[in-house]
HTML snippet that shows the backbone in 3Dmol.js (N, CA, C, O; Angstrom):
<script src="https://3Dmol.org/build/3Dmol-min.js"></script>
<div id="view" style="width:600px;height:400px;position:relative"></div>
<script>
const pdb = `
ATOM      1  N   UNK A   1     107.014 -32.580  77.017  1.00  0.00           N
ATOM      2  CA  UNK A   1     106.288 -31.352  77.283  1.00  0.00           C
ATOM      3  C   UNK A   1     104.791 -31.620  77.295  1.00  0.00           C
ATOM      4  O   UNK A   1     104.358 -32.643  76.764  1.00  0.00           O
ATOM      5  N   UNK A   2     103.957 -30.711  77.901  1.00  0.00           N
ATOM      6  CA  UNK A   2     102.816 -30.816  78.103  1.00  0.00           C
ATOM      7  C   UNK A   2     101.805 -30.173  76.954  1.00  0.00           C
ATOM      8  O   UNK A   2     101.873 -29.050  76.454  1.00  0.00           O
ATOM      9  N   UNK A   3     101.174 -30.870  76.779  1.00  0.00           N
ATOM     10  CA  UNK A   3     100.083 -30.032  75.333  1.00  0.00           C
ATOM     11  C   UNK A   3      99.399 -29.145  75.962  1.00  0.00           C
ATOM     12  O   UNK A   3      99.253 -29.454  77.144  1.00  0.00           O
ATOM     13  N   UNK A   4      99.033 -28.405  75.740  1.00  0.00           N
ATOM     14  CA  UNK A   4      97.715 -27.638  75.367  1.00  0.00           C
ATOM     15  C   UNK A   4      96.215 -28.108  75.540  1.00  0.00           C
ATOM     16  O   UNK A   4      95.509 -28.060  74.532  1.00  0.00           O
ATOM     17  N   UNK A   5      95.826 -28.426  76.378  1.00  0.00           N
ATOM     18  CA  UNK A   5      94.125 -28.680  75.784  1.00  0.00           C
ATOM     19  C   UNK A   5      93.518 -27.855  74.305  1.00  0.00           C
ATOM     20  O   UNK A   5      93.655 -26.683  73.955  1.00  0.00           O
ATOM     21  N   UNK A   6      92.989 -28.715  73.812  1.00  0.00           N
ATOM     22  CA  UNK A   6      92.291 -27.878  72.999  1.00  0.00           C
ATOM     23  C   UNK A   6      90.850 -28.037  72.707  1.00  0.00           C
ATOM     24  O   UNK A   6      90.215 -28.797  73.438  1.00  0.00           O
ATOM     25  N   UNK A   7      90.251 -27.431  71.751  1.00  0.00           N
ATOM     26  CA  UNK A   7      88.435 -27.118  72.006  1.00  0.00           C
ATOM     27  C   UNK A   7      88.117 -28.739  71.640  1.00  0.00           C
ATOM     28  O   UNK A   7      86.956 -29.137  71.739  1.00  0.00           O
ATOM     29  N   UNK A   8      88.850 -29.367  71.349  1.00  0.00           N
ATOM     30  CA  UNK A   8      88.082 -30.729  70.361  1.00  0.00           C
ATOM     31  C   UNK A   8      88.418 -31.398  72.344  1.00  0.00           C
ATOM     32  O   UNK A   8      87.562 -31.829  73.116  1.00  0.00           O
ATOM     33  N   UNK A   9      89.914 -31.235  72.601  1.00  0.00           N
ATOM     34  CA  UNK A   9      89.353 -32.208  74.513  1.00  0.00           C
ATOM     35  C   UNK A   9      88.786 -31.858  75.396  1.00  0.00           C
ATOM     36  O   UNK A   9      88.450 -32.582  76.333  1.00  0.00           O
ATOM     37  N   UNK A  10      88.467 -30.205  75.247  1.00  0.00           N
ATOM     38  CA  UNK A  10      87.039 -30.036  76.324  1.00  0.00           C
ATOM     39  C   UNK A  10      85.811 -30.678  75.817  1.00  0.00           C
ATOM     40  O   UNK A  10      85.018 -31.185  76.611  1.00  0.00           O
ATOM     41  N   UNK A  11      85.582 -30.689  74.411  1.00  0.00           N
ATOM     42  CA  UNK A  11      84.529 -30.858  73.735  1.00  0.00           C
ATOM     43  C   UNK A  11      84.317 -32.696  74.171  1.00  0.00           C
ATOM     44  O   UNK A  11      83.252 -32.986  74.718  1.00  0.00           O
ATOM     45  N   UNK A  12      85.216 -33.699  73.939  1.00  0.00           N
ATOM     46  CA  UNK A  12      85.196 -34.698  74.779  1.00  0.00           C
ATOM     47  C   UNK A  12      84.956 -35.313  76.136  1.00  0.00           C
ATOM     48  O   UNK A  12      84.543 -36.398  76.546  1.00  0.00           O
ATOM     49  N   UNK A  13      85.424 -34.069  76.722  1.00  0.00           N
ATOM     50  CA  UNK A  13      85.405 -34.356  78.591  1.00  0.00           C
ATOM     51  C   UNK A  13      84.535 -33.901  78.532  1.00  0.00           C
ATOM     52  O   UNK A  13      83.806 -34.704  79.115  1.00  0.00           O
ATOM     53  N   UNK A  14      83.896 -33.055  78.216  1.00  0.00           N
ATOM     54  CA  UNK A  14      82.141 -32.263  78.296  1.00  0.00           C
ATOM     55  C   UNK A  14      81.449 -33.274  78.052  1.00  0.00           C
ATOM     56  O   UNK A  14      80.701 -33.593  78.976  1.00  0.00           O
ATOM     57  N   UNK A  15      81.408 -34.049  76.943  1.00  0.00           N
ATOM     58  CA  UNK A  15      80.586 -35.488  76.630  1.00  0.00           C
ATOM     59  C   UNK A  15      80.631 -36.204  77.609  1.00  0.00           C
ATOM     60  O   UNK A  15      79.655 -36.208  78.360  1.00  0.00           O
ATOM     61  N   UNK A  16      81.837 -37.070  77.914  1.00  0.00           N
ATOM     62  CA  UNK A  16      81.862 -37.842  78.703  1.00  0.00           C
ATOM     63  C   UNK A  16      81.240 -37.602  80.041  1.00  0.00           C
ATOM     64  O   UNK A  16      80.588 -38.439  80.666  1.00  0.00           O
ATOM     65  N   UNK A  17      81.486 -36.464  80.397  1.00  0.00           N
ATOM     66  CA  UNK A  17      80.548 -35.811  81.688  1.00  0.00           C
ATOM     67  C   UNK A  17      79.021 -35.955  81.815  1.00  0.00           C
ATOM     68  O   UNK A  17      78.326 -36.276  82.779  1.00  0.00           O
ATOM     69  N   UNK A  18      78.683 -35.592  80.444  1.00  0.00           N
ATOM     70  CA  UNK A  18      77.554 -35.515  80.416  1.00  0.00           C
ATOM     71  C   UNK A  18      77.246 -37.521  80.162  1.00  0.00           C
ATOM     72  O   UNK A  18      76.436 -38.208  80.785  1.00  0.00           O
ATOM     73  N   UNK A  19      77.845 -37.805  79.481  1.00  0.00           N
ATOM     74  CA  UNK A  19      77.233 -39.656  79.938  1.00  0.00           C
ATOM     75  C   UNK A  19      77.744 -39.910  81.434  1.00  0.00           C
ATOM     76  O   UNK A  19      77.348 -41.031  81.752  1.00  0.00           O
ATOM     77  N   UNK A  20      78.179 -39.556  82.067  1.00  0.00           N
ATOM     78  CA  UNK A  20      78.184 -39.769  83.315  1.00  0.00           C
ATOM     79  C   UNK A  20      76.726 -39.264  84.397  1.00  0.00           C
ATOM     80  O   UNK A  20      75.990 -39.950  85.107  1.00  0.00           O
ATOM     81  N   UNK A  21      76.757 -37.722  84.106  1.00  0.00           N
ATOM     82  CA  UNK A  21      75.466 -37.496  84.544  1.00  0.00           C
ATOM     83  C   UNK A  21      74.281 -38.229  83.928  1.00  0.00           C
ATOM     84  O   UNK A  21      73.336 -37.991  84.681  1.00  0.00           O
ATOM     85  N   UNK A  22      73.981 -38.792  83.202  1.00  0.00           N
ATOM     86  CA  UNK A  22      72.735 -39.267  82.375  1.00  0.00           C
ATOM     87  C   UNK A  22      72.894 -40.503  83.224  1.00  0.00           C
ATOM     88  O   UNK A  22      71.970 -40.716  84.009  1.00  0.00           O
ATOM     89  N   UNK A  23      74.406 -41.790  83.202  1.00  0.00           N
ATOM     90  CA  UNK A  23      74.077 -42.526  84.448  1.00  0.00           C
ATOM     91  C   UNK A  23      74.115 -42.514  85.707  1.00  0.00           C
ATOM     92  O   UNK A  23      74.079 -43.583  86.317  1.00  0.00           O
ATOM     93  N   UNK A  24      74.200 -41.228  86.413  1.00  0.00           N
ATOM     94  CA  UNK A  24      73.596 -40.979  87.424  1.00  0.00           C
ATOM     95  C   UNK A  24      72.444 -40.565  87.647  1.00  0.00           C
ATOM     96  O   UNK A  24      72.278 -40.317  88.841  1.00  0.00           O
ATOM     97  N   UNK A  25      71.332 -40.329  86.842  1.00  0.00           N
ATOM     98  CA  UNK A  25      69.983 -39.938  86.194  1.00  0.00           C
ATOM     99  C   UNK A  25      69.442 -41.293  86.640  1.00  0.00           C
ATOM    100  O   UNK A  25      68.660 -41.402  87.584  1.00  0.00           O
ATOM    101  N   UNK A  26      69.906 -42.350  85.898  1.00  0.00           N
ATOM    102  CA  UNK A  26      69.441 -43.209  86.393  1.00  0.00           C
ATOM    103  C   UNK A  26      69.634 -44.314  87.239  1.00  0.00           C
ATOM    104  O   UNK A  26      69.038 -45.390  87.301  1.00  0.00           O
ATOM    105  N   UNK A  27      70.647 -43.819  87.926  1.00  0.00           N
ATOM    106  CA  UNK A  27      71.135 -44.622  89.192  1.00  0.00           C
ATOM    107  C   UNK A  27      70.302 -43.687  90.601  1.00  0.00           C
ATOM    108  O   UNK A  27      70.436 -44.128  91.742  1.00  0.00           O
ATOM    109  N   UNK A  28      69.424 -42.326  90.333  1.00  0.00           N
ATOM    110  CA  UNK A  28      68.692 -41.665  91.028  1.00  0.00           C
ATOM    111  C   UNK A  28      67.080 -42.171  90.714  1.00  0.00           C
ATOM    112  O   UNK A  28      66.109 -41.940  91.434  1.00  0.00           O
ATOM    113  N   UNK A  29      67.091 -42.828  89.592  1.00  0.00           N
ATOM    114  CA  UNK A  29      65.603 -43.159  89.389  1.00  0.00           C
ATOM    115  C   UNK A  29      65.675 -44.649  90.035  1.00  0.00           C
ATOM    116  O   UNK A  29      64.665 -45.069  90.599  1.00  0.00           O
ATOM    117  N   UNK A  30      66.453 -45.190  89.989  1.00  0.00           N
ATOM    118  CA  UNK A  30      66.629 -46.745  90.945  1.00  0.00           C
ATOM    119  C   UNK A  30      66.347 -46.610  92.374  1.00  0.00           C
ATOM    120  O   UNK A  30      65.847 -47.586  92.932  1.00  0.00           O
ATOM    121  N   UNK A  31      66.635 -45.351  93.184  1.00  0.00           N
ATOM    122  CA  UNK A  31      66.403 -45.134  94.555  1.00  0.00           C
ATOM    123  C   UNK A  31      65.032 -44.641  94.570  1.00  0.00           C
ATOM    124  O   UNK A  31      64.584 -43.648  93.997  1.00  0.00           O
ATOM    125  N   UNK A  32      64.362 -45.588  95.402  1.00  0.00           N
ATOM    126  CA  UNK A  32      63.429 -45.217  95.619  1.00  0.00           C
ATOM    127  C   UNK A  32      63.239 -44.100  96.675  1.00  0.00           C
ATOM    128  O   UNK A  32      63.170 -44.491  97.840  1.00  0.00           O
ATOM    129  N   UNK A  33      63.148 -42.836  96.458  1.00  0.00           N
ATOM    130  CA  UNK A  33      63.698 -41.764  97.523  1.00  0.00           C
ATOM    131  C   UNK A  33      62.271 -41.646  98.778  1.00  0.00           C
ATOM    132  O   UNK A  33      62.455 -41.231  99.922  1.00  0.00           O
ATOM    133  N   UNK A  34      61.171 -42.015  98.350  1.00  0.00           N
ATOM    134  CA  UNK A  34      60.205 -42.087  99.290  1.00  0.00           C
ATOM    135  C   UNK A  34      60.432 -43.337 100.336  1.00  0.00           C
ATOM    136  O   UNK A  34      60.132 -43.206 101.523  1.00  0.00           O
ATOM    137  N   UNK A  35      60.881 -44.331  99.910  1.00  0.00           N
ATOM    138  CA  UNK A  35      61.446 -45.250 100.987  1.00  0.00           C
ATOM    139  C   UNK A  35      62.292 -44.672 101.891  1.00  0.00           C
ATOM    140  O   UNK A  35      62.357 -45.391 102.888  1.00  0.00           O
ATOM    141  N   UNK A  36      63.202 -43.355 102.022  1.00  0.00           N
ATOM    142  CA  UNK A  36      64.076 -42.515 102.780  1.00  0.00           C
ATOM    143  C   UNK A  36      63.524 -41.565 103.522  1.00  0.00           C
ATOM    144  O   UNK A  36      64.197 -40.801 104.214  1.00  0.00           O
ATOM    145  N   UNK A  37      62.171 -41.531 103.437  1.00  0.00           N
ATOM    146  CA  UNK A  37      61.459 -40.232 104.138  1.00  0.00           C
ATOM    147  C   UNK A  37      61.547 -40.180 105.341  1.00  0.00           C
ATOM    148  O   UNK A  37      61.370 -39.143 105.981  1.00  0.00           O
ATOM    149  N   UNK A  38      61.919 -41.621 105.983  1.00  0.00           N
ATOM    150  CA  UNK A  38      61.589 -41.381 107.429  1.00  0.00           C
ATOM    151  C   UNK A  38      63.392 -41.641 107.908  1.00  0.00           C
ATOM    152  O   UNK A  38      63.658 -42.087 109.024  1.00  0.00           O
ATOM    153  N   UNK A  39      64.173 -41.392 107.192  1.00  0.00           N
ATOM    154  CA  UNK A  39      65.327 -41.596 107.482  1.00  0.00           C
ATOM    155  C   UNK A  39      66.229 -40.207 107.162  1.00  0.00           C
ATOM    156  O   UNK A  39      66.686 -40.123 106.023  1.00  0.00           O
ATOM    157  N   UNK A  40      66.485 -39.198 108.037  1.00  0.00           N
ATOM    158  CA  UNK A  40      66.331 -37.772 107.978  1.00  0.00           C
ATOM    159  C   UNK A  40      67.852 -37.628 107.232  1.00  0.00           C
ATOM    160  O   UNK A  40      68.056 -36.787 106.357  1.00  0.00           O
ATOM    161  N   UNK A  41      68.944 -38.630 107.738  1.00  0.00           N
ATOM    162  CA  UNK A  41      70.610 -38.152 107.210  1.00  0.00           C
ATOM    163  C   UNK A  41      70.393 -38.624 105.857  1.00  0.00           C
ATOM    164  O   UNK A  41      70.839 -37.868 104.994  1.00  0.00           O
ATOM    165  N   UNK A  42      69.568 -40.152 105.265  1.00  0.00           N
ATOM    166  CA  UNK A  42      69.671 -40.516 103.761  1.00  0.00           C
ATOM    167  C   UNK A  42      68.863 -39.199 103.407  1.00  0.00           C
ATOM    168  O   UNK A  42      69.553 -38.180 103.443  1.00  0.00           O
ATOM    169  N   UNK A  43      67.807 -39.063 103.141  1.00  0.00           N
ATOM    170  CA  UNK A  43      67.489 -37.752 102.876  1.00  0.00           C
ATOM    171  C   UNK A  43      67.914 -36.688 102.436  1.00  0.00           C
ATOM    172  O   UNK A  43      67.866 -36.249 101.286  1.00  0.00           O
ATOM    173  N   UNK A  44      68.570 -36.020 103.852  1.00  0.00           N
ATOM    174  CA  UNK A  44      69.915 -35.257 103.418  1.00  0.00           C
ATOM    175  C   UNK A  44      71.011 -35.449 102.001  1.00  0.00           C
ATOM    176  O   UNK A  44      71.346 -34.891 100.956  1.00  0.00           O
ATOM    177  N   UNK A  45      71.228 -36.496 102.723  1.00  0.00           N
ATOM    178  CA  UNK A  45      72.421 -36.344 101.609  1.00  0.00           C
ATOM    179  C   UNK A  45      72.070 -36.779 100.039  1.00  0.00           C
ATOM    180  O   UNK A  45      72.866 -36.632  99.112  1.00  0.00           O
ATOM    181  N   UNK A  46      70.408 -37.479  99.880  1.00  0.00           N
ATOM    182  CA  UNK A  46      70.154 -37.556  98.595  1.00  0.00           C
ATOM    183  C   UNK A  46      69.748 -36.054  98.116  1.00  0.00           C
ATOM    184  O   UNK A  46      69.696 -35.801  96.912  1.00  0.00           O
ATOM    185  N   UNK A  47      69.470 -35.095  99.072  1.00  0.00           N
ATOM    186  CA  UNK A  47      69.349 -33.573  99.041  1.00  0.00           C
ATOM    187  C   UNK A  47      70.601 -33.057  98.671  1.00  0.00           C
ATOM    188  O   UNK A  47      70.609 -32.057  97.953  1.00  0.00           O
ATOM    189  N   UNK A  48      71.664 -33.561  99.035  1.00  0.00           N
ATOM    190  CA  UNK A  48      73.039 -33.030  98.808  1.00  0.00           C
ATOM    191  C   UNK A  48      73.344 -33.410  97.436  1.00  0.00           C
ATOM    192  O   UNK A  48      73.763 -32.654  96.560  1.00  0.00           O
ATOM    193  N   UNK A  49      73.038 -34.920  97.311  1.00  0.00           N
ATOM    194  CA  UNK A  49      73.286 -34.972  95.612  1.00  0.00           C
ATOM    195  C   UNK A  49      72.957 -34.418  94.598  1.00  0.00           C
ATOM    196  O   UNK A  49      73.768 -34.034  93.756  1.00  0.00           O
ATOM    197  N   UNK A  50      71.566 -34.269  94.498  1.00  0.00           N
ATOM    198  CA  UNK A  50      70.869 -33.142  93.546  1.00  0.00           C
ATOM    199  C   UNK A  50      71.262 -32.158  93.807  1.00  0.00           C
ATOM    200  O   UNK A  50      70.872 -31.284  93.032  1.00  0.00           O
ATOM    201  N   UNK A  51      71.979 -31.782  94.677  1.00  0.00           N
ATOM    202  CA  UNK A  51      72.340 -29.901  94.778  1.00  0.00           C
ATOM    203  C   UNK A  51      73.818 -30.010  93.550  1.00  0.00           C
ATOM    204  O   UNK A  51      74.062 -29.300  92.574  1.00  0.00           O
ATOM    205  N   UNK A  52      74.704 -31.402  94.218  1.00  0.00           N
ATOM    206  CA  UNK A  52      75.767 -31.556  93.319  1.00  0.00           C
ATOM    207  C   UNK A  52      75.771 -31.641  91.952  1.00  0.00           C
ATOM    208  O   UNK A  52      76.593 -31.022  91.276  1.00  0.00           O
ATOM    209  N   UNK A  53      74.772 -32.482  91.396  1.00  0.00           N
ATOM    210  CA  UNK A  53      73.827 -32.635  90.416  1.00  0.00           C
ATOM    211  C   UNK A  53      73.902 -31.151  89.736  1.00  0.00           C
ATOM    212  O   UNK A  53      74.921 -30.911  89.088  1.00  0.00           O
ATOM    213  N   UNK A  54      73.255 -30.497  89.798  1.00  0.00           N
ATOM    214  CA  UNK A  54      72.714 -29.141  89.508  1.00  0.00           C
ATOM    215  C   UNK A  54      74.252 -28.860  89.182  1.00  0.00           C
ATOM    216  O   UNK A  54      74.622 -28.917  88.010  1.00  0.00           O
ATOM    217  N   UNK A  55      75.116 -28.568  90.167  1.00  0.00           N
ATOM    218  CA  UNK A  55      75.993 -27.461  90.279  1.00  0.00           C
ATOM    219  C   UNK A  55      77.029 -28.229  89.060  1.00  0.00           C
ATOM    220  O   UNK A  55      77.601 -27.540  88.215  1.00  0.00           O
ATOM    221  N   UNK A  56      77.165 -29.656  89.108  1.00  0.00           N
ATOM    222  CA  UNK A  56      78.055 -29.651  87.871  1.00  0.00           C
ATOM    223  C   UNK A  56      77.475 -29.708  86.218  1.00  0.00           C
ATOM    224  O   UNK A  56      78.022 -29.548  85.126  1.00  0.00           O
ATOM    225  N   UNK A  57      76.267 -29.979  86.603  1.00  0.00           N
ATOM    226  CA  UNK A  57      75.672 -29.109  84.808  1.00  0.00           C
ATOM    227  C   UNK A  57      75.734 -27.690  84.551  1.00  0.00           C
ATOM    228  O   UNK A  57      75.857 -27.370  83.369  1.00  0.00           O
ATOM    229  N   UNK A  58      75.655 -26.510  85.670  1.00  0.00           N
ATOM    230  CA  UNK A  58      76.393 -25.570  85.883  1.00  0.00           C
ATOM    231  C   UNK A  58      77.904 -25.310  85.061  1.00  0.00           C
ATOM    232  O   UNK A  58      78.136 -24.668  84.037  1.00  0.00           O
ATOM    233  N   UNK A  59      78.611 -25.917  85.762  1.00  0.00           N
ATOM    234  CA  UNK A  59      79.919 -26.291  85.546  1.00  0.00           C
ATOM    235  C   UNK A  59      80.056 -26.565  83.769  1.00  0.00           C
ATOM    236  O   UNK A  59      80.444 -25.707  82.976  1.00  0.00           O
ATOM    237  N   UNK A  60      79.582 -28.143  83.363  1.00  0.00           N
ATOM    238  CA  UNK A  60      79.721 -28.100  82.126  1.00  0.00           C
ATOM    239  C   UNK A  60      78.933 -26.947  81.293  1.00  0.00           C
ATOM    240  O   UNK A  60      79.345 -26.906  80.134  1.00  0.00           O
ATOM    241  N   UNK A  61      77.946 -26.033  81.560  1.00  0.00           N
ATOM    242  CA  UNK A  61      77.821 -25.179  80.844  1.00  0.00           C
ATOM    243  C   UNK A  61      78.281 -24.109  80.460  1.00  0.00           C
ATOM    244  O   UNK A  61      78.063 -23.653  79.337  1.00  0.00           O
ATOM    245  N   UNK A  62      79.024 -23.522  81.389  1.00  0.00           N
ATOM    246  CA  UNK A  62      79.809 -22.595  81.573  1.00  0.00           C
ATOM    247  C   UNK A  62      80.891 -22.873  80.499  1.00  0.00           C
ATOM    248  O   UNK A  62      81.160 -22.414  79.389  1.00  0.00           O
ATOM    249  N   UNK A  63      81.608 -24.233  81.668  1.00  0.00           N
ATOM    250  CA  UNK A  63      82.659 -24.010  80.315  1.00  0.00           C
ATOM    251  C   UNK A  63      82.619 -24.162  78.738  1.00  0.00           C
ATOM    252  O   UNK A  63      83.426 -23.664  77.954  1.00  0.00           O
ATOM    253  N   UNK A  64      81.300 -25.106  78.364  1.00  0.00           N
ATOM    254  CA  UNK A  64      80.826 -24.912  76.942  1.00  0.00           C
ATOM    255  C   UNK A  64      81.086 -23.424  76.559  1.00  0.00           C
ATOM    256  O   UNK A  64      81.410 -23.188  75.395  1.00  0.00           O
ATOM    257  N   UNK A  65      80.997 -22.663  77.226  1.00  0.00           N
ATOM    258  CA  UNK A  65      80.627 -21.442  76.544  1.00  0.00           C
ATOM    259  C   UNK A  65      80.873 -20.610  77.385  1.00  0.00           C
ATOM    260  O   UNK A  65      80.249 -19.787  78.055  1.00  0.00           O
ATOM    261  N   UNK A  66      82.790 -21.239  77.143  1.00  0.00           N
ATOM    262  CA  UNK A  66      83.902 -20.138  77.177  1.00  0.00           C
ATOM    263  C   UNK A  66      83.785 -19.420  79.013  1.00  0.00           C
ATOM    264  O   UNK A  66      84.648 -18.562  79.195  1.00  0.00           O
ATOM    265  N   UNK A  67      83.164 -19.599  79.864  1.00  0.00           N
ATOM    266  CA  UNK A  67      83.202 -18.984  80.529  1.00  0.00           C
ATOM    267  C   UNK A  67      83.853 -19.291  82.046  1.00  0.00           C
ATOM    268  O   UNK A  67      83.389 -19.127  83.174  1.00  0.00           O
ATOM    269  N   UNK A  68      85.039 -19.770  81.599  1.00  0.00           N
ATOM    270  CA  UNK A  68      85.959 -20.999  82.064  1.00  0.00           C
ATOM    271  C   UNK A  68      86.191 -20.555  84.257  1.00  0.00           C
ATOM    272  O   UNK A  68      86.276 -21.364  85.181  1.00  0.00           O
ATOM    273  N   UNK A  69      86.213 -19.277  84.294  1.00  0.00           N
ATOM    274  CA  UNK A  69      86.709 -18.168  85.445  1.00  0.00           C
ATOM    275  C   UNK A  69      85.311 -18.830  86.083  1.00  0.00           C
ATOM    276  O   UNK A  69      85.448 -19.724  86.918  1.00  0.00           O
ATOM    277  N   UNK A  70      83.841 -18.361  85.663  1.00  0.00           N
ATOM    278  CA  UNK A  70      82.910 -18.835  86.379  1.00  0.00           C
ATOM    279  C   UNK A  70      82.637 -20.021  86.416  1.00  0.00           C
ATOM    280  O   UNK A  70      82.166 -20.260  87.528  1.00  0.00           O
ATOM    281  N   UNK A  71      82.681 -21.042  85.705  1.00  0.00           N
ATOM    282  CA  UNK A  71      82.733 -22.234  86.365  1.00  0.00           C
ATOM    283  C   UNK A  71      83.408 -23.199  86.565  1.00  0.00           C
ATOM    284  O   UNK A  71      83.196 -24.396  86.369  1.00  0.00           O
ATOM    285  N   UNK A  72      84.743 -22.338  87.210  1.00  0.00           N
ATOM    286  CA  UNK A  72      85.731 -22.903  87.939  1.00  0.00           C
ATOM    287  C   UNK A  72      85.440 -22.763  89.764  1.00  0.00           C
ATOM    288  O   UNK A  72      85.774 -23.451  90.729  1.00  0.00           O
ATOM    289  N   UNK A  73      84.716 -21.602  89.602  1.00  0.00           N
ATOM    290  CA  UNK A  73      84.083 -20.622  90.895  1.00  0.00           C
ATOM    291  C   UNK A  73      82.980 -21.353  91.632  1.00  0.00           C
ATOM    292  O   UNK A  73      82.647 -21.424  92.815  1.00  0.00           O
ATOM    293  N   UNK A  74      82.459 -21.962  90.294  1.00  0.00           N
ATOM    294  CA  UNK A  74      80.956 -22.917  90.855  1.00  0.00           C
ATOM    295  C   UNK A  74      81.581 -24.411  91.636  1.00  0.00           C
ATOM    296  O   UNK A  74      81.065 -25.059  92.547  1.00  0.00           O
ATOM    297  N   UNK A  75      82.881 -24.654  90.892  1.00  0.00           N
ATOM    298  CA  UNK A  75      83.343 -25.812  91.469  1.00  0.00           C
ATOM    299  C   UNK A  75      83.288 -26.537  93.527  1.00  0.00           C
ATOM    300  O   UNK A  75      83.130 -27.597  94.133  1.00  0.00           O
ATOM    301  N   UNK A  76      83.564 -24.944  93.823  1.00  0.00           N
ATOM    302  CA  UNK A  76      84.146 -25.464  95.106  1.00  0.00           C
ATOM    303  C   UNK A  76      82.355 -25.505  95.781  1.00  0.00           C
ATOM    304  O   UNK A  76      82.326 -26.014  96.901  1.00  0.00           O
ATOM    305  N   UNK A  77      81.111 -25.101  95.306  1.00  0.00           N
ATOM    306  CA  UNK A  77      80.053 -25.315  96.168  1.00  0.00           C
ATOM    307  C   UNK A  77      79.860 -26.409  95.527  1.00  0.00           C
ATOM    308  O   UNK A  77      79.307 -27.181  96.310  1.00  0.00           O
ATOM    309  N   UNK A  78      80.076 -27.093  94.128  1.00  0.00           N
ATOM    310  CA  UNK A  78      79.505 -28.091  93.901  1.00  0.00           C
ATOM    311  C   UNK A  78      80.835 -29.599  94.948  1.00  0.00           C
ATOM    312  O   UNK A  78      80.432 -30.749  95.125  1.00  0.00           O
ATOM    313  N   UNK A  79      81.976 -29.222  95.331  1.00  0.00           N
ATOM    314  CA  UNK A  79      82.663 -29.910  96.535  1.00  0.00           C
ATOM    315  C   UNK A  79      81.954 -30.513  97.849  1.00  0.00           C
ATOM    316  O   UNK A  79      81.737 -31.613  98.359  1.00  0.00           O
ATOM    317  N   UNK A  80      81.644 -28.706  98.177  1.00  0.00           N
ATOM    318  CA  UNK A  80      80.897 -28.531  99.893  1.00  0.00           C
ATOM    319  C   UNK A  80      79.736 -29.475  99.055  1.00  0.00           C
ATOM    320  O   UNK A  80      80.303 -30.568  99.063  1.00  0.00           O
ATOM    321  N   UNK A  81      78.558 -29.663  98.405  1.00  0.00           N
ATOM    322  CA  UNK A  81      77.542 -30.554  98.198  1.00  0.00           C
ATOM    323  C   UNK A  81      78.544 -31.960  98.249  1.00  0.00           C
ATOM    324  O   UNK A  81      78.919 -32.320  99.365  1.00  0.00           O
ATOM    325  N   UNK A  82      78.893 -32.597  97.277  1.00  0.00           N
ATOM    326  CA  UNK A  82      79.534 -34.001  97.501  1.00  0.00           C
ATOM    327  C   UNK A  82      79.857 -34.057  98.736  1.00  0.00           C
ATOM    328  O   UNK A  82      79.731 -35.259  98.970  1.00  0.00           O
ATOM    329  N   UNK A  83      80.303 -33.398 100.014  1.00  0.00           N
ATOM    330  CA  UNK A  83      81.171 -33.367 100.701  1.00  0.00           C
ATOM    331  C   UNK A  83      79.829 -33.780 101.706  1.00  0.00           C
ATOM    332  O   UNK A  83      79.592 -34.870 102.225  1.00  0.00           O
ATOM    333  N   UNK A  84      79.260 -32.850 101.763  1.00  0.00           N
ATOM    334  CA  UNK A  84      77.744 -32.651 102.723  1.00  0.00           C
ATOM    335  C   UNK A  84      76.912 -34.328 102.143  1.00  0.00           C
ATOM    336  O   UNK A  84      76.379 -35.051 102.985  1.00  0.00           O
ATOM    337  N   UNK A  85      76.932 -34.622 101.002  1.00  0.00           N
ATOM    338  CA  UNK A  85      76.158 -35.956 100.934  1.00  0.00           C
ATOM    339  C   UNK A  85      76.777 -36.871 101.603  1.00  0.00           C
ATOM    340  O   UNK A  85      76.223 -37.404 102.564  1.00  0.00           O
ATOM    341  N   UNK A  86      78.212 -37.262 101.158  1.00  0.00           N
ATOM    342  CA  UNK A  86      78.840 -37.851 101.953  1.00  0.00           C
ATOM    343  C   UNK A  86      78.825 -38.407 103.527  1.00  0.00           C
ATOM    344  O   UNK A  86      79.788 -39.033 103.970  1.00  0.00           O
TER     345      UNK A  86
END
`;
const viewer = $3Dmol.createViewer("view");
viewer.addModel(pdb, "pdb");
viewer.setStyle({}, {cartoon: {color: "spectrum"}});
viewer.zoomTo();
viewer.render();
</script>
């Protein structure tokens, strides 16, 4: 049978998320994004990342705090962004 999540394995996957975003923090400070200025699609889609960026700290905040319906809702624009960087 299947468990239950409970507050202690969101409370884990929330962490781990968040060390994931922190090394993507700095896998964004390694790109030099002014070297892309004249290259309009990298651009873009480093525009698309930070939108993704955003939308899943969104995401982990929400569900920190219980508000599981809305940022399940935020999920599918933070998709269309990955999708659009891509």
């Amino acid at each position: 049978m299947n468990k239950q999540p409970t507050a202690t394995d969101l409370d884990k996957i929330l962490g781990r998320s968040d060390e994931l975003d922190s090394a993507l923090v700095e896998l964004f400070k390694a790109v030099k994004y002014k070297t892309f200025d004249s290259n309009k699609k990298i651009s873009a889609s480093y525009a698309a990342c930070k939108v993704e960026r955003e939308h899943s700290r969104g995401v982990r905040i929400l569900f920190a705090n219980g508000l599981a319906t809305s940022a399940i809702c935020l999920m599918r624009p933070q998709y269309e962004a990955v999708t659009r960087a891509v």
